[in-house]
Steps between C-alpha positions, in 0.01 A plus 500: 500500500338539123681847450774383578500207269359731243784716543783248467328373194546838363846547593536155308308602218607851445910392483390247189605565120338424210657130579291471835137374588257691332227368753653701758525800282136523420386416859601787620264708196244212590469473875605865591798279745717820531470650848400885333352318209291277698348838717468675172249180394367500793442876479342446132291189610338733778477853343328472166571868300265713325606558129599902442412663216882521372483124568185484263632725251822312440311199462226594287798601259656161488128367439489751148808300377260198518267677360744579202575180445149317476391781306805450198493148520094490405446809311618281166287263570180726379705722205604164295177476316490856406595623120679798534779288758480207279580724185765735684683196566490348189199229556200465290145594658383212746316179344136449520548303848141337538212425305446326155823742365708402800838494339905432658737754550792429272783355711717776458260737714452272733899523533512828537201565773673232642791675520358867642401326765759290567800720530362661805605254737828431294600850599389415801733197593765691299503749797367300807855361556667845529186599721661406840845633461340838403282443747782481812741736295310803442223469735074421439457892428783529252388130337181613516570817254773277280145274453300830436767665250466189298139421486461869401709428161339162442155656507569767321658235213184296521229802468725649241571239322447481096626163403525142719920524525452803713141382697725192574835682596147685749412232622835363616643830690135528658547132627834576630379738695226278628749244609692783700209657680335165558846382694486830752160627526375192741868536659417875595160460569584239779798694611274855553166300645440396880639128587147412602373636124749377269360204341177647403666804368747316334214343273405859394703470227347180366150704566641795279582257226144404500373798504711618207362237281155608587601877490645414074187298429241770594775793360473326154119383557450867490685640278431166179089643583543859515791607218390387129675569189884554618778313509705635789203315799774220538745758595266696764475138619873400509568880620293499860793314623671778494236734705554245757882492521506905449262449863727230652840734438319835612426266827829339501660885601338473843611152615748345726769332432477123706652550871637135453709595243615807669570343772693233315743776368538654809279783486327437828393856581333537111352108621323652813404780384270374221391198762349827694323622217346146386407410858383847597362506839596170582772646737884533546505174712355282195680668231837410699392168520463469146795657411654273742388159311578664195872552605521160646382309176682721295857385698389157467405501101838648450694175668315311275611398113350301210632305183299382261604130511422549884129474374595152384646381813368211702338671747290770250444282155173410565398861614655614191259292278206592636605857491625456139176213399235717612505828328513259166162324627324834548587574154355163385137592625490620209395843630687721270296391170180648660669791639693572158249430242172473680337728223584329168407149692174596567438716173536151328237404705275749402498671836620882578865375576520849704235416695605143619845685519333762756292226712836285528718752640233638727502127636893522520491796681207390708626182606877652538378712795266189665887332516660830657199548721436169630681179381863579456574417867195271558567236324771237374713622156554092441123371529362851311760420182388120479112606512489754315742311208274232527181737431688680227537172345151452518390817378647464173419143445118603509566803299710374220284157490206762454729678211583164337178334525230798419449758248633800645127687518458856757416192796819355478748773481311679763523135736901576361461843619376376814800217575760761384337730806519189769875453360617812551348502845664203570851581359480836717406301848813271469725550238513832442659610836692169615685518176649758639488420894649177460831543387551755782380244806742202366801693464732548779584875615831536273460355232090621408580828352740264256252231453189694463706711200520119318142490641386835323704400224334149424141665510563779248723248272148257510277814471676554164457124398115533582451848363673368173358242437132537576365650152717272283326228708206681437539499108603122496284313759250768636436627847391175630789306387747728661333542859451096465894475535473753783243273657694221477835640658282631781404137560850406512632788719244353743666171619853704458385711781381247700831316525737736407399854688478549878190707701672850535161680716621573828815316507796668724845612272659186695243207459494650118858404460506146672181413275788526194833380643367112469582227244283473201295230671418656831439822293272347290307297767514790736300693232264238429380515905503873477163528513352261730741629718446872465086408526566356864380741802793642703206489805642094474839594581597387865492786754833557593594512880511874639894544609 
């Protein structure tokens, strides 16, 4: 009697336009409700597949692109301070930063390390938009070398560079290709990996980030303490990035293309053909399967359209904010003044900024795979976000009071060393992946590759604003002053997410969906009983009668 309920629902569902329900729509991706769907979940829930080593390769080479990316973004971050890149672009040698000659940077320099780092995710908001389209157009393998092809000119600009108009013009092209392999890179690694492996493989790109930062702050660690007396280090610095894409590209000519988006274009042979090869000795009967599901969601994404001002509509608008709100609140932990000019802050401290720069991404990376490992399906996105705001708050009330109200002696930055290490820890267990996560789980099936563009789009755009503005804040009212207004909006985001965001863990496409399409008030009330009501046992639930 189910199936065949199930099955009329899909007849329903799979006749609707983009002027239909959208609940029924993403039921069908949700509850596996098609009759070959629901046997190939069934199939999936029961028969759990080994990873191959084609599957493994493919994947490791999305996880370089990662890599790529958390290595450019933090390599800066340890050259600023160095004289032959401050005189090749035009800056004078770095103050005195501590002790009784402790001087300020002239605001013009600040302006202009501002801006090195700042462009970066400029170019990458610049191209995050166009990301998708590519992305559906061409293919992940052929978006995948477009983003390759231009990070390879952007590097070469930036470790080549002999003034700050062409480091800049660098540091834009590299972001641009950031924002294009950072749109398809977790969209083919879920596409290639197992159902039952995809979310924890998915985060390997978030892990490669990580592990690029620590990767550029032990590259230049090295190189600053062995090479003396030459002004071309900053360049052997700037130019490993370029090792590692020459790597990722070599690696790139023995991958797949996705069998989704094969499949999608009607090459359904080519599709299970490279399902074979991922799933290895899986066998014939689970690689039809597959292929089946693919084919069926495939037919059904194709009936399905998306406006912008459908993202607006009555029944999505408060989905829409959150997707849109909380990319801008990850941004305003304040995390990208540590991450992009970590060294200089704790040089004015008198501390080895490189070495606080080491021990905090070795925390990021650290506490980056604790979420992947354990907590990302453990526990609740809503509850994690308001604790650990609340304890970011915290943090840098103690540390800046400490800044404010004592002289800054080897104790007290190395307590600031200390609370910067706890921070980062804490940004990584919440923030760092949910920012991320989030806008994906509130958005309904056809509209989330539009709204997680805007999504992608608001980060990078607030990235920028962060990035920018972090060593003119620095000149004017010091370290402590700026984190203090980070603090502050992390107090504020607290209550915000209380009332205005829903739980997300664990919630079915469907329930997602009616959680939204409420008035204001019942939204906002709804939200505000989240969590008592997500905390109560489901062992309480009445038993239902056996039919």
């Amino acid at each position: 009697m189910a199936t065949n309920e199930g099955k009329k629902n899909v007849e329903m569902t799979t006749t609707t336009t983009g002027k239909g329900s959208i609940v029924d729509a993403t039921n069908i991706v949700s509850n596996r409700s098609l009759g070959s769907l629901a046997s190939v979940g069934d199939m999936f829930g029961q028969q759990k597949q080994k990873l191959t080593g084609s599957a493994v390769f493919a994947i490791f080479v999305g996880a370089i692109a990662g890599l790529l990316f958390g290595f450019d973004q933090n390599v800066f971050n340890l050259i600023f301070d160095e004289t032959a890149f401050r005189a090749t672009m035009g800056m004078p040698p770095a103050v005195e930063q501590c002790g009784p000659a402790a001087g300020t940077e002239p605001l013009w320099v600040s302006n202009r390390i501002a801006l090195i780092q700042a462009l970066y995710p400029i170019g990458c908001a610049a191209a995050s938009p166009f990301a998708g389209t590519m992305n559906d157009r061409f293919g992940r393998y052929k978006t995948l070398w477009v983003g390759m092809v231009i990070f390879f000119l952007g590097a070469s600009l930036q470790t080549a560079a002999n003034d700050w108009p062409m480091l800049m013009a660098g540091r834009v092209i590299a972001g641009m290709s950031v924002g294009i392999l950072s749109s398809v890179v977790p969209v083919y690694i879920g596409e290639l990996a197992p159902a039952h492996l995809r979310g924890g493989l998915g985060s390997l790109f978030q892990v490669g980030i990580t592990f690029g930062a620590v990767f550029a702050t032990v590259w230049c660690m090295i190189l600053q303490s062995t090479i003396h007396g030459v002004n071309y280090v900053w360049r052997l610095e700037t130019g490993m990035q370029l090792v590692i894409g020459l790597v990722m590209a070599v690696s790139m000519l023995f991958i797949p293309e996705s069998p989704r988006f094969l499949a999608k274009n009607g090459q359904n042979e080519k599709a299970r053909n490279v399902l074979r090869k991922l799933r290895g000795d899986a066998g014939e009967e689970v690689t039809e399967a597959e292929m089946k599901e693919i084919e069926v969601e495939v037919a059904m994404e194709s009936k399905m359209t998306a406006r912008v001002l459908d993202l607006f509509s009555k029944e999505v608008r408060f989905a829409t904010m959150v997707a849109l709100t909380i990319p801008i609140m990850q941004q305003f932990t304040g995390i990208n003044v540590l991450m992009g000019f970590s060294a200089s802050i704790f040089n004015s401290m008198c501390l080895n900024g490189n070495t606080v720069t080491l021990v905090q991404n070795i925390v990021n990376l650290l506490a980056t795979c604790t979420v992947v490992l354990y907590f990302s399906d453990r526990v609740g996105r809503k509850s994690m976000l308001i604790l650990t705001s609340a304890f970011i708050f915290v943090i840098w009330v103690i540390g800046c009071s400490l800044l404010w109200t004592l002289e800054i002696t080897k104790s007290v930055a190395y307590g600031i060393a200390v609370l910067n290490a706890i921070y980062v820890a804490t940004f990584a267990l919440a923030w760092g992946p949910n920012g991320w996560v989030i806008p994906n789980e509130v958005l309904p099936l056809r509209l989330r590759g539009l709204g997680c563009g805007f999504a992608t789009f608001n980060n990078w755009i607030f990235n920028f604003i962060v990035s920018y503005t972090a060593p003119i804040a620095q000149n004017r009212i010091g370290f402590a002053g700026n984190m203090m207004i980070y603090a502050v909006l992390m107090l504020l985001s607290c209550p915000l997410l209380f009332f205005l965001m829903p739980e997300t863990k664990g919630v079915p496409l469907e329930e997602m969906e009616e959680k939204f399409n409420v008035p204001l008030k019942t939204y906002v009330k709804n939200n505000a009983t989240d969590l008592r009501r997500r905390r109560a046992p489901e062992a309480e639930e009445p038993e239902q009668p056996a039919v």
